[in-house]
C-alpha positions as CSV (number, residue, x, y, z in Angstrom):
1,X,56.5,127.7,87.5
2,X,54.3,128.7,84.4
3,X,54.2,131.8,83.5
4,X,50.3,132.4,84.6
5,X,51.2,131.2,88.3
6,X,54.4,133.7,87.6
7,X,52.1,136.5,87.3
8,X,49.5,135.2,90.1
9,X,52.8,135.8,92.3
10,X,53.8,138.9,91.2
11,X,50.5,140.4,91.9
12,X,49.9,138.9,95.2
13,X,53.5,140.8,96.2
14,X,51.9,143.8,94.8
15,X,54.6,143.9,91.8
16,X,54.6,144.0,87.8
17,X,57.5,143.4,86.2
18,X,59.0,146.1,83.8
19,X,61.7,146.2,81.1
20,X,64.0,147.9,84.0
21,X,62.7,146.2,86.9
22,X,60.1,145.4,89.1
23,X,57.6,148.2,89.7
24,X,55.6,148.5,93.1
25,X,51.8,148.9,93.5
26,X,50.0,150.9,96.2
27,X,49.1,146.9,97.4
28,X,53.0,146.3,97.5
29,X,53.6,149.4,99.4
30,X,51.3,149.0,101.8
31,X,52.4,144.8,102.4
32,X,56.2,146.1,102.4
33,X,55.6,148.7,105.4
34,X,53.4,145.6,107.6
35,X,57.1,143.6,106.5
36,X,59.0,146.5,107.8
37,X,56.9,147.2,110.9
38,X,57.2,143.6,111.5
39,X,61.2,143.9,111.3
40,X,61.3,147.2,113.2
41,X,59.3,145.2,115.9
42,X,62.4,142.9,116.0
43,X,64.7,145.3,116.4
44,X,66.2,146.1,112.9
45,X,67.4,149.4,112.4
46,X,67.2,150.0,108.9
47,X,63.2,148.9,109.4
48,X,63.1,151.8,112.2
49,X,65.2,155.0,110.1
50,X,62.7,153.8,107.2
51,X,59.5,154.2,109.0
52,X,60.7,157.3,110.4
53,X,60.3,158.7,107.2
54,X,57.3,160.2,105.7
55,X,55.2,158.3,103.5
56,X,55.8,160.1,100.2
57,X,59.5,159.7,100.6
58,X,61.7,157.6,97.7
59,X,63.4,155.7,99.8
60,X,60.6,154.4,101.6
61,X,59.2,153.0,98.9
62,X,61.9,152.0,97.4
63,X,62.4,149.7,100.6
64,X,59.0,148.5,100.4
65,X,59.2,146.9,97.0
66,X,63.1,145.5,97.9
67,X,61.5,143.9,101.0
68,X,58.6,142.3,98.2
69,X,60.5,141.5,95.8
70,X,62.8,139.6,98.6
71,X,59.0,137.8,99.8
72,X,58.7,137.0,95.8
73,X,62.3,135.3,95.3
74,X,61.6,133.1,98.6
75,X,57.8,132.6,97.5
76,X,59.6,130.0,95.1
77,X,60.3,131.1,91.6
């Protein structure tokens, strides 16, 4: 994958890549809890303690961009 399609992908998961990671966008966030509503909707119980807590919370979005940048490693890079 060239590096311009690289970046076309990164952005469409609502990441940018970061010396120490992968940082998430407001975009990210918001396609990381319709993932995780999704999951809780199938039963997964980490998706349904997640959800459950507020918004602003760390660890909310911290699962958000885990659950992009999992929909970016299978999107083919």
């Amino acid at each position: 994958m060239s590096p311009e399609a690289r970046q076309e992908d990164l952005e469409r998961h609502g990441l940018a890549e970061e010396p120490d990671g992968y940082l998430l966008s407001l975009r990210g966030f918001q396609a990381g809890m319709r993932a995780a509503r999704a999951l809780r909707d199938q039963g997964d119980e980490e998706a349904v303690r997640l959800l459950a807590l507020d918004a602003s919370d760390p660890l909310r979005w911290e699962y958000a961009r885990c659950l992009q940048i999992e929909a970016f490693s299978r999107s083919g890079i």
